[in-house]
N, C-alpha and C positions, 0 to 999 in steps of 0.2 A: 653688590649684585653686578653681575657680569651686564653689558650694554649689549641687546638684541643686534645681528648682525644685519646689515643695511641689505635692503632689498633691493632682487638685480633689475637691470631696465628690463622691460618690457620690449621686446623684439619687434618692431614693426615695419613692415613696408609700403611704401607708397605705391598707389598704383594711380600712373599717370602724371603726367610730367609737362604740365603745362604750366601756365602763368603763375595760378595759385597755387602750386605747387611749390613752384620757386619760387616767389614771395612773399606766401605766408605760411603753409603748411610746414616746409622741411626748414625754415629757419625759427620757426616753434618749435619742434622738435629736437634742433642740434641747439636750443635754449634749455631746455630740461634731461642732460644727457643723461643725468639724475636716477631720469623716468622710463627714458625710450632712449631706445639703440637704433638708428636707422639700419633695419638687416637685408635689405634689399629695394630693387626698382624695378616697376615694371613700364612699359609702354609701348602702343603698338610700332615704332619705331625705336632700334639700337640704339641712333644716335640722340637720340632726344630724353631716352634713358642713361648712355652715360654722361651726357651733359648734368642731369641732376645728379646720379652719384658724385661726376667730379665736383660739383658742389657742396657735397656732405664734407669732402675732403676726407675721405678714405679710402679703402679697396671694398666699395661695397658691391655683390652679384647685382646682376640686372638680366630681365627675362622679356622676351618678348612674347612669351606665351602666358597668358597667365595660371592656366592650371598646372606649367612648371614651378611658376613660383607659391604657389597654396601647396603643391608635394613637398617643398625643397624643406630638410628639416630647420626646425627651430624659429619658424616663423610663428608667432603667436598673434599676430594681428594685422591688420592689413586699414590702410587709411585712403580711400575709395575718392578720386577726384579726376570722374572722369561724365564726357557730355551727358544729360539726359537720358537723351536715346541708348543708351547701353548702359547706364551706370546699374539698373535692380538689377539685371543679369550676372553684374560681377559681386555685387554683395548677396545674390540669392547666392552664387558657386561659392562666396567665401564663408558665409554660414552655414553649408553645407559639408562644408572642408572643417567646421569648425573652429574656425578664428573668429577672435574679436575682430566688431570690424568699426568704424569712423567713415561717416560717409556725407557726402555734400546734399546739399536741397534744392528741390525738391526730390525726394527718397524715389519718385519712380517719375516717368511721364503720365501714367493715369490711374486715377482712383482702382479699382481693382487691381492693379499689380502692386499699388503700393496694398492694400490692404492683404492679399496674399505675400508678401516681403512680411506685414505685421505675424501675423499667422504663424509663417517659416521660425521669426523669429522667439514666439512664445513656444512654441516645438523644441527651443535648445538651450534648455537652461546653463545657466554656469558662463553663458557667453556674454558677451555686450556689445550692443549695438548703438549706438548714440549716432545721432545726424548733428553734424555743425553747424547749430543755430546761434546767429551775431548774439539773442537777446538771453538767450537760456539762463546764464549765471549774473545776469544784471540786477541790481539791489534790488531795484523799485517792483519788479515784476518777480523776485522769489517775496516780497515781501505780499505782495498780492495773492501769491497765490498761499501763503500761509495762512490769509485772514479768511480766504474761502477754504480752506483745507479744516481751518478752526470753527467754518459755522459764524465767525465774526459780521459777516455781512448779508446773511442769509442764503439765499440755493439763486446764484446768478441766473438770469434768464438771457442774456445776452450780452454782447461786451462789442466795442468798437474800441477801432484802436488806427489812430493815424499818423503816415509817416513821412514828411516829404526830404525829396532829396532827387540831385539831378546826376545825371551820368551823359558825361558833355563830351563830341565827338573825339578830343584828345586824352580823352584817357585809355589809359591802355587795355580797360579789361571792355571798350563798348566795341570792340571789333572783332569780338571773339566769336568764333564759328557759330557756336551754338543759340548767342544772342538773335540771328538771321534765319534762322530755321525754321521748322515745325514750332518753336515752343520760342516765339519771339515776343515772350513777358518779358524779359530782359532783368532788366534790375526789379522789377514787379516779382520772377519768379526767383529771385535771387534771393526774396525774402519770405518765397511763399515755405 
């Protein structure tokens, strides 16, 4: 029996080109070339866009517009890591462009836009949307929610859940613009 041929990466581009970007996002990424092709960069700044392409270490395009980069052909997905205050805007335009999209949290600044982003997103079928949550795929809590999904534990009426951990002035991600702003949860909303 002939062996199924290997499936191609999955095209994506980053949009936004900050910290976590370069620290965790794009070097995930150039880890599963397998999976994902990084096909492009976006960010409101050239140079801070081709800083991360030169780190992919290819000739990958980079766009400063981003409705250039949802037209440019062969993007299939787009990985969303950008502040707060603008990020629903750019996964409302990428689900509407039809990409997959990957997007940081919290999904909006407030209750209503995120639950209109939910909406957009059950309006397109065939797409995926997943928010990069730290706990998503962690044993203890898929195993949890198996035993509620089974009826194992009866119909939850509530759930706590707590987490301590400190984010101390030398680290690099507590000075980031967005930690100081309107939405100064910080590492609070880091895990909201």
């Amino acid at each position: 029996m002939a062996e199924a041929p290997a499936a191609k990466p999955l095209r994506i581009a980053l949009a936004g080109a900050g910290i976590y970007a370069r620290n965790a996002h794009l070097p995930a990424l150039l880890e599963q070339r397998e999976a994902f092709e990084v096909a492009a960069v976006y960010s409101r700044t050239a140079a801070a866009a081709q800083a991360l392409a030169a780190q992919a270490g290819s000739a990958i395009p980079i766009f400063t517009d981003f409705q250039q980069l949802l037209d440019a052909p062969g993007i299939e997905a787009v990985d969303i890591l950008l502040p707060i205050p603008v990020q629903a805007d750019f996964v409302n335009a990428a689900l509407r462009a039809g990409k997959h999209v990957i997007s940081e949290k919290p999904i909006a600044p407030d209750s209503a836009t995120a639950r209109d982003l939910i909406d957009l997103h059950r309006r397109t079928p065939g797409q995926v949307w997943m928010v990069g949550e730290n706990w998503r795929y962690e044993e203890a809590f898929e195993r949890a929610a198996d035993l509620v999904r089974q009826g194992a534990i009866g119909r939850p009426l509530s759930c706590y859940w707590a987490q301590f951990s400190s984010l101390k002035p030398g680290n690099p991600y507590y000075a980031t613009a967005w930690r100081r702003s309107g939405f100064a949860g910080g590492l609070v909303l880091d895990g909201a």
